[in-house]
Each structure stands twice: as C-alpha cells, then as structure tokens.
C-alpha positions in Angstrom: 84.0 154.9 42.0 86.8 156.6 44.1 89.2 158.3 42.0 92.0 155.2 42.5 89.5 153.5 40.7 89.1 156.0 37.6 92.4 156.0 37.3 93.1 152.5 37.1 90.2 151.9 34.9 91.1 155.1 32.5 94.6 153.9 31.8 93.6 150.6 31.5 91.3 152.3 28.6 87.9 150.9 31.0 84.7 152.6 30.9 84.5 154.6 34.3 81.8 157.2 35.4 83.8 160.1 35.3 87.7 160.8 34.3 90.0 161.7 37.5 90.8 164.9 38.5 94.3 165.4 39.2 95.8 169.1 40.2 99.4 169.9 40.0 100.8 172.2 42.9 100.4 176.0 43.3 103.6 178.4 43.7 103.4 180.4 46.9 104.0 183.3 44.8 100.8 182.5 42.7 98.8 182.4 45.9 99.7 185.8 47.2 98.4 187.0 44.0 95.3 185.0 44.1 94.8 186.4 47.6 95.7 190.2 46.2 93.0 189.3 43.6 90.2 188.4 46.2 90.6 184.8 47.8 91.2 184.5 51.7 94.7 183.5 53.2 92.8 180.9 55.2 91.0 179.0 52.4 92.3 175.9 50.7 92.1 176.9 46.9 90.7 173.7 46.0 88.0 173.1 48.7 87.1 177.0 47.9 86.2 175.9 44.3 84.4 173.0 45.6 87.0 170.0 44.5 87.1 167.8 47.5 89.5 165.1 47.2 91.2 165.0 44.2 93.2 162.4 43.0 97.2 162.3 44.9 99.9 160.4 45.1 101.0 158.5 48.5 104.4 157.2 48.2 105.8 154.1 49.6 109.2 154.4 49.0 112.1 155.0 51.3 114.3 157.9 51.5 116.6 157.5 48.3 119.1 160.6 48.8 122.4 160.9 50.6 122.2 159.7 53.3 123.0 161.3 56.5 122.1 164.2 55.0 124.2 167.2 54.7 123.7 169.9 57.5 121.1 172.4 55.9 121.9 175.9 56.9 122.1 179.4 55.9 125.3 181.2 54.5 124.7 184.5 53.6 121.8 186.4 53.3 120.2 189.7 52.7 116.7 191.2 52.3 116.0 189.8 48.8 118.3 186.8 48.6 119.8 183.9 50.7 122.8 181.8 49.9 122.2 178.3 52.2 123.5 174.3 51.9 120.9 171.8 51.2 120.1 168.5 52.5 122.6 167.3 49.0 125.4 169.7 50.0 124.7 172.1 47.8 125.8 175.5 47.7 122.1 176.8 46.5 121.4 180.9 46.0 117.2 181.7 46.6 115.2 184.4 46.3 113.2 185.6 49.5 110.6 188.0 47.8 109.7 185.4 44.8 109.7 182.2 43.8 111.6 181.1 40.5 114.3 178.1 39.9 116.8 177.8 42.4 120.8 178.7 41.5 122.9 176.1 41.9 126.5 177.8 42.4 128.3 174.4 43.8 127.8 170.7 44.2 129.8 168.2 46.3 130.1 166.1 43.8 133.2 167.9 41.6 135.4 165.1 40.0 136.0 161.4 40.0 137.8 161.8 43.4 135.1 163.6 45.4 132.3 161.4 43.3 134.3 158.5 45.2 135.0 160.0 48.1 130.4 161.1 48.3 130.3 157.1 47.7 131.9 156.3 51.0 130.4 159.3 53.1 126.8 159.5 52.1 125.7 156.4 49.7 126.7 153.2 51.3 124.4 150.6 51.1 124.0 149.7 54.7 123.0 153.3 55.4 120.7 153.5 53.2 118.4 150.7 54.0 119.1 151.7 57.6 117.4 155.2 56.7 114.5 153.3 54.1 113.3 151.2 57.5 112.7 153.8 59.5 110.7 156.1 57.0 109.4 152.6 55.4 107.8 152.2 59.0 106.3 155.7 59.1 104.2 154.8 55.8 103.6 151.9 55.1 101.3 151.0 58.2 98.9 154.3 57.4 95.6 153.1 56.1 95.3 154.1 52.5 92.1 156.5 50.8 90.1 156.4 47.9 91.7 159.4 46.4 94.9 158.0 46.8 97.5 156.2 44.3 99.8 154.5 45.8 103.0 154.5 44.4 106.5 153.0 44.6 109.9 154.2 43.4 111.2 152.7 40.2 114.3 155.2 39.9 116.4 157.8 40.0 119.5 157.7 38.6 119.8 160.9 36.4 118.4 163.0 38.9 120.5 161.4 41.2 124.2 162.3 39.8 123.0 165.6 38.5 121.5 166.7 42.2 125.0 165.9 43.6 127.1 167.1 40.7 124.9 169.2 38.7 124.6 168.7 35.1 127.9 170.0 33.4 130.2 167.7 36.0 127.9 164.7 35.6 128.2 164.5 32.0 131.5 164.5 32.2 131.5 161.7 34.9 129.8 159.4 32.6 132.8 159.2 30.4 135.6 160.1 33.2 134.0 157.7 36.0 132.2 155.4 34.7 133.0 152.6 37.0 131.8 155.1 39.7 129.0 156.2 38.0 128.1 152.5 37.7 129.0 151.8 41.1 126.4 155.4 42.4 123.4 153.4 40.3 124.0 149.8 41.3 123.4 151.1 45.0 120.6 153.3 44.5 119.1 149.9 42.3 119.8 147.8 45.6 117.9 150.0 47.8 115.0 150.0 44.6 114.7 146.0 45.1 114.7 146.3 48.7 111.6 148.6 48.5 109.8 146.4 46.2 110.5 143.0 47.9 109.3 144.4 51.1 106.3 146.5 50.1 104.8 144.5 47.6 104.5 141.6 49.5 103.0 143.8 52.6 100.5 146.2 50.4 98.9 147.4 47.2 101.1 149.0 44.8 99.5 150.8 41.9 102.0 152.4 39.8 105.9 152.1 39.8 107.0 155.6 39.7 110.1 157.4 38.3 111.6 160.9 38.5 113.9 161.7 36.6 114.0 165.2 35.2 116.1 164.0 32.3 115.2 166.2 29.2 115.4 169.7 28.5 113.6 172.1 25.7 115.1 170.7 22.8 115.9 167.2 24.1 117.3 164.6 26.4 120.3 166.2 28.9 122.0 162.4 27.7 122.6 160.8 24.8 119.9 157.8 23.8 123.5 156.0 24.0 124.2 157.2 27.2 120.9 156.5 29.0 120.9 152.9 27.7 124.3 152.1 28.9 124.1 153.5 32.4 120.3 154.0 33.1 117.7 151.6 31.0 119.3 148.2 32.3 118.0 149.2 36.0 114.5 150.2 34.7 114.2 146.8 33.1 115.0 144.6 36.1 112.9 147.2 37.9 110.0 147.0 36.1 110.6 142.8 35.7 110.2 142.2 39.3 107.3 144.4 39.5 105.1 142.7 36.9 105.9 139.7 38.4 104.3 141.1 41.5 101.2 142.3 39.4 101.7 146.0 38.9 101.5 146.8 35.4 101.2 151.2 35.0 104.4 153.3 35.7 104.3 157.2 36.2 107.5 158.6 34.6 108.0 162.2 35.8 110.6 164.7 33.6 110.2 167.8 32.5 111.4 168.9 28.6 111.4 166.6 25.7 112.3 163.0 26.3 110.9 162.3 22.7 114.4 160.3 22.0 114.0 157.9 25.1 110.0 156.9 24.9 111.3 153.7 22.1 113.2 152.8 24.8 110.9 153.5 27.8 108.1 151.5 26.0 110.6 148.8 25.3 111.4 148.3 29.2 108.0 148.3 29.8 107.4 152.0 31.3 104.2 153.2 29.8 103.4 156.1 31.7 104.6 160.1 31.2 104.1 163.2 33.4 104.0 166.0 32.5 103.9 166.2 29.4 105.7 169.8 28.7 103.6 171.6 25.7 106.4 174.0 25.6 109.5 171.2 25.0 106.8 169.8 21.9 105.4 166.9 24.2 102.1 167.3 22.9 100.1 164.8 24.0 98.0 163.8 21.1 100.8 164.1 18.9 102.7 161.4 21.5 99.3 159.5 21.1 99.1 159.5 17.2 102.9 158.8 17.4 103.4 156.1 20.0 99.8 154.3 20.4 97.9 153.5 23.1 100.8 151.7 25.3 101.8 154.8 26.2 99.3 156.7 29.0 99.8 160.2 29.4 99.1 162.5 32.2 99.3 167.0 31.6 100.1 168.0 28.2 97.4 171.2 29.6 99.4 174.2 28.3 100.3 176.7 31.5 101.2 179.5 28.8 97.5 179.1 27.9 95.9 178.7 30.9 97.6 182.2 31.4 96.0 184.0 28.3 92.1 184.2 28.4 89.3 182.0 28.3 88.9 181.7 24.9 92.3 180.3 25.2 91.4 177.7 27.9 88.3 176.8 25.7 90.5 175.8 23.1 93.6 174.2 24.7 91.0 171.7 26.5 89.5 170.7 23.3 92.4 170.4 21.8 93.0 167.5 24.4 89.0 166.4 24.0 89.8 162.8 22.1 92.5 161.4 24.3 90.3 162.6 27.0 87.4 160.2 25.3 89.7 158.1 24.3 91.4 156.7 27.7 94.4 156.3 28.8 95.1 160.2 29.4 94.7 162.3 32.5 94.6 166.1 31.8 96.6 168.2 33.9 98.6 171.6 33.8 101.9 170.8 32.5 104.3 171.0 35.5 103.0 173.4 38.5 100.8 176.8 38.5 102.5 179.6 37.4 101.5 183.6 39.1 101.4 184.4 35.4 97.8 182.7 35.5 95.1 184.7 37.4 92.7 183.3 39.7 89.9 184.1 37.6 91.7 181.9 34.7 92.1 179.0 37.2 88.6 178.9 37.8 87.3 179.2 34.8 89.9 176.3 33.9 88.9 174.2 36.8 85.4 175.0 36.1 85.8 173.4 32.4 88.2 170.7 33.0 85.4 169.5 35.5 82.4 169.5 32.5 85.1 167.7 30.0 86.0 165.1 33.0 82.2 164.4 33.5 82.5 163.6 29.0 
C-alpha cells in the first residue's frame, strides 16, 4: 500500500497494513539545536532516522490571497529584529536570532472604508481567477506520488478577514460591515467553485481542505452565531458540490478549541480535524467518545510531552493506542516541533510512533 492508500483506507475505518505516518514541520530554531546536539547541517532529519516518504499534502488549489500582492520589503531593522510588509500589507515585527509568533503592529484592513476600499484594490474577482490559472497550471499537470494526498481548498474565510484586518478590527467588521464582510466571502467562495469545477473534473481529489485558524485556548475567536451567519453557509455549498464529485473526507486545519463549531462542522458535512491542540482540551479520544466515529482526527500527540522524557512519550502514545486501533485517526504532534523537544526525544518518539503504526 502507498501511504495515499492507508490514509484513505484508515479514515474510511478499512483494514490496511500499516497506519500512515504523517510528520508535522520542524522550526529552524529546533534544528540548530538538533545540530548543536549532534545531527549534521546537511542531513534531512527524517531520511537520517530512516522515514522515507512520509505521508504529504500536494495542493491543488489556486492562490486565494490578495491579489497582486502587496510589495514585501523591509522597514527597519536591527541585529535582533526586523520590522518588514508582507505579501497582505502588513506591518509585521520578526525576530532574526529566534523563531516565535510573529507581531502583527498594523493591517490594511482598518475600518469599513479601507475594508471597501482592499475589495476594489486587491480582491476582485477577475483578478483572482486571473492569478488561480496561472498557479492552477503550474500544479495541476505534475504527476502525482504514492505518498501524496491530494488536496483541494474548501475555505478560508476567517483566516481571510483576520490576515487583512487582524482579529480585534475583524470582529468588529462583522457587526459594522457586514454587507462587506459578506461581499470579502462571496468572492473568495467564487474563486472556491472555480477550483473545484475545474480540478475535479481534470484529476483525483482526495480531501477538501480548510484552514482556518479560528479558535483560540479557551474557544472559538467567533461566536457559534457568528460563524453560522457569515461562514458555515459557504462550507455547505462547498462541500455539496464536492460530494457530488465523489470526494467524501475533509481536513479542517485550526489551532485552539473549536469544540463549539464541530455540531456544526459535522452537520455541513466536514468530518475531518487537524491538529487537534492537547493544550486548548482537543483531546482526541475525548472528541472520539464525544462526537463518534464521523469525525476523523489527525494530532492530538501532546508537544509539551514529547518535550518531557521518555516515559512521557511512552505514555502520551498509549494514551492515543485505541483510536490508533480503532481507525479513523492519524497520530501526529499537535501543530509543529517545538526547540523545547530534544533530538534524542524526537527519536525516541519517531522510533515509537513507528512500532504503534505497525499495531
């Protein structure tokens, strides 16, 4: 079986010869301090530890973001920090000497008037399609691996307003500009459909995916309300046209707890969540013993104890042992690799996660 294959046939709860093995990405910062700890700057982590081909993602779907871009370049800098514009417009403060989250300090997007006014200048319709042929082209003719799941966008409508306006501004806009807020989401939903009438009748699609980043620690960054006036609608027509196509598993990507929106992610037919944030309480077999089996999980590895010892490894990968038997989960760190976690203790988890996979 190529791992495509266990992956279809584990979340469609199949018997398969092995569960998948899917790795979540490594911060720089981590590698430096693998390589102070003994690995060389010229090996691949993964081929080092013997994983060759582990399951990835190829996406099919066109550019989605403002579009032209913004000019990226640098403000201000000094020896530990640089202030630079993004590719969004934003005003965006980084650290040189480590990586952590980025600071946000300003976002185009500042009221109803300049939401309008980013409308005009960077999200019109015929742009955007002009900008999803040309990247659409660049993918969609590369032959496709074993190890490879093929996915499509779905949307990204939180992430979306939030990148542009950042979180305070865009909850206001919801209730200050909703028209224009409706107006932002109908044309990111237009370029959606025009993804999924071209590629899936040109290719395989395996999972409709979504990214939304849409919860925090303690909950949703929106109201239940909120989301299912300005958000859920799209998912549904989404998700409508793609089961009519034959393409049944989504892969719903947002950090935090989103334990408020799963009824209503279930209900519009998205059955699939990554990553599963231990931290934010998404536990996975708690979601599992809550939810059922219609929802497929994928993480819910704790990074805080991946971090701790090997006793702790030992005993956050059997904690995950009977969804792992069960189906319809993939284990994973939950989010990225942390330089909190030695490279000793990612071996060692690697090293076990590979014995559980072979059940």
């Amino acid at each position: 079986m190529t791992e495509r294959e266990r992956f279809l046939r584990t979340m469609r709860y199949e018997s398969v010869d092995r569960r998948p093995l899917y790795l979540v990405s490594i911060w720089d910062q981590t590698l430096t301090r693998w390589q102070q700890e003994g690995l060389h700057p010229d090996v691949n982590v993964h081929q080092y530890l013997g994983l060759n081909e582990p399951l990835t993602l190829r996406n099919l779907s066109g550019h989605m973001g403002p579009y032209p871009v913004f000019e990226t370049h640098t403000v201000w800098e000094d020896e530990e920090v640089r202030i630079s514009i993004d590719e969004y417009g934003r005003k965006v403060r980084d650290f040189k000497t480590h990586m952590t989250m980025p600071e946000w300090i300003e976002f185009p997007v500042k009221d109803r008037d300049t939401l309008g006014q980013f409308l005009n200048e960077h999200y019109s319709i015929e742009r955007l399609v002009e900008r999803f042929d040309k990247k659409w082209e660049e993918s969609i003719n590369q032959p496709q691996q074993g190890h490879e799941l093929t996915v499509l966008d779905g949307g990204c409508y939180y992430w979306t307003l939030r990148s542009i306006a950042g979180v305070e501004v865009a909850s206001y806009l919801f209730y200050d500009a909703p028209d224009l807020v409706d107006e932002l989401f109908e044309r990111y939903f237009t370029v959606v459909m025009e993804g999924m009438r071209r590629v899936l009748g040109q290719t395989r699609v395996d999972v409709i995916a979504f990214g939304e980043d849409i919860g925090f620690k303690t909950g949703p960054l929106i109201s239940p309300a909120t989301f299912r006036r300005f958000i859920l609608p799209y998912y549904r027509k989404a998700l409508e046209y793609a089961r009519s196509q034959g393409v049944e598993l989504t892969w719903y990507d947002s950090d935090g707890d989103v334990r408020a929106l799963i009824p209503d992610y279930l209900d519009a037919g998205i059955n699939g969540l990554c990553p599963c944030e231990v931290a934010a309480g998404m536990a996975p077999l708690e979601l599992r013993n809550q939810y059922g089996r219609e929802l497929r999980l994928i993480g819910g590895i704790d990074k805080r104890q991946i971090a701790k010892s090997r006793e702790a490894i030992d005993a956050e990968l059997e904690r995950n042992r009977p969804l792992l038997e069960e189906g319809g989960y993939i284990p994973a760190i939950d989010h990225s690799v942390p330089d909190d976690i030695s490279f000793d203790n990612y071996r060692y988890f690697v090293e076990k996660l590979m014995m559980m996979l072979d059940m």
